[in-house]
C-alpha angles and dihedrals in degrees: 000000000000090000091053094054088044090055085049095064113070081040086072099029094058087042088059090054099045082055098045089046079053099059094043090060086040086059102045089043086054094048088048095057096048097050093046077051091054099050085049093064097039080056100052093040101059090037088050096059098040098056084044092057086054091053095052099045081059093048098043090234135149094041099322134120122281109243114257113251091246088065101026103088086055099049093041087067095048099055081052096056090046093043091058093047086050091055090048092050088048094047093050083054102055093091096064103025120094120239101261097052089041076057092047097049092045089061101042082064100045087057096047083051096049097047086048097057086047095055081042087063097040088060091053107111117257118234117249124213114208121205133195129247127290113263123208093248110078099209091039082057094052091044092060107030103100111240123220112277122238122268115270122231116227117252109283108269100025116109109202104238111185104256093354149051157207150137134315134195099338124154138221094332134128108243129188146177132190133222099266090055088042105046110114094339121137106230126209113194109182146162093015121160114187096342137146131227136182121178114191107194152036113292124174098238139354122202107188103192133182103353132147129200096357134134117216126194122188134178122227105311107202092229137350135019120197125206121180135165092353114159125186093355135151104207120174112194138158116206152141093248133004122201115184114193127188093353133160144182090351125143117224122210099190143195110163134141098214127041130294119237135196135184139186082005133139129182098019116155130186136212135165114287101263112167118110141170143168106298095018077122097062104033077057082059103050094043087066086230125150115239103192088059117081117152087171090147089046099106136171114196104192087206105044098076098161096095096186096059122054123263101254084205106082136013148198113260116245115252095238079057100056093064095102121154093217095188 
């Protein structure tokens, strides 16, 4: 009996070191990753503002002079080009990144977009009025000369968006756009109530704001797509990077390479992106998205911080759900 225990011994003694030598690798794999994490971030970050700073020296903003119309169309494209490169760099980097910088980044770059589409409008041709020459007759003179017309109010229901469009506080009514109208636009859709949309393109970006009871389908957008104060929506979308903001009780059909985010939401739920039509192939093309990448169950709930229990914020929709006939 006393050699068996004896013989016992060594066994766990050698156990307890095979755990403690364990541990240890555990540690040191731990320490590893987050210093590979932390490099990461040093990395974006830097590369981050310094790809920012670009984009603002083309725009003329933060202080600086505004670019001359002889050079502006060219640097314009420019801060596009780079705009789209910064989102891209962001969205690579939401899988390290914590919350809050993923917030900062975000909006840095509605703000750049913003200030582009404003130096976009600012480039668009001014009408000239051009008047006769002057009569003798005064009053002959200021019979015929034409006066300024009016100005004219924009079509009901659609809301002027600098360098893009869409539709505003409309009611129970089917609304489309094509891809011409679509192509590279930035699209506000705002104030809806039972309404249906179908947009059939690539835009660049899509912002959906205060509706209620509406489905909105959306071919691939080549960056972001904005969702604020929705409530008991079907949206489909494709995108770089989705944000939903005070949401709730709206169903999600997602294609997107980052990761999805939502803040101040209930009741979200989440499904593949599904919606199709004739020339989705080559608007896919034209976004620059990868198709192959959907990360449509990848979701970071800002206010959700404990990351070892589910957001009870958002789901994922059940399979016998996601059979919708869209058209």
């Amino acid at each position: 009996m006393e050699g068996t225990e004896k013989s016992l011994v060594p066994e766990r003694l050698q156990k307890r070191e095979q755990e403690r030598l364990l541990e240890v690798e555990r540690r040191k794999q731990k320490r590893q990753n987050q210093t590979v994490e932390e490099e990461k971030s040093d990395f974006f970050a830097a590369a981050f503002a310094r790809e920012r700073e670009a984009v603002e020296q083309l725009l003329g903003c933060a202080g600086q002079e505004a670019p001359g119309p002889g050079v502006a169309p060219a640097r314009l494209d420019e801060a596009a080009s780079r705009l789209q490169a910064l989102q891209k760099l962001l969205n690579d980097a939401v899988l390290y990144l914590a919350p809050y910088d993923v917030r900062l980044g975000q909006e840095a770059l509605a703000r750049l977009q913003g200030a582009l589409a404003e130096r976009r409008q600012e480039l668009q041709p001014k009408k000239r009025f051009a008047f006769k020459s002057r009569r003798k007759d005064a009053a002959g003179a200021a019979a015929e000369a034409p006066q300024p017309p009016p100005p004219v109010a924009p079509p009901p229901g659609q809301l002027h968006v600098p360098s893009g469009f869409g539709f505003s506080n409309r009611e129970s009514q089917t609304l489309q756009m094509r891809a011409e109208e679509l192509h590279q636009r930035d699209i506000l859709l705002t104030g809806l109530t039972d309404c249906t949309v179908r947009l059939y393109g690539n835009p660049n970006t899509l912002r959906l704001t205060k509706a209620r009871g509406c489905t909105v389908l959306c071919g691939p957008v080549s960056t972001s797509v904005f969702l604020d104060d929705c409530v008991g929506c079907v949206l489909a979308v494709a995108c770089q990077q989705l944000r939903t903001h005070s949401t709730r009780d709206t169903r999600i059909f997602l294609q997107v390479t980052s990761r999805a985010i939502v803040e101040d939401c209930s009741g979200v739920q989440f499904a593949p992106y599904s919606w199709s039509y004739a020339g989705i192939d080559q608007d896919f093309e034209g976004s620059g998205l990868d198709r192959s990448k959907n990360n449509w169950r990848d979701v970071d709930d800002f206010n959700w911080l404990a990351r070892d229990v589910a957001s009870p914020n958002w789901s994922i929709l059940p399979e016998e759900e996601r059979m919708i006939q869209w058209d």
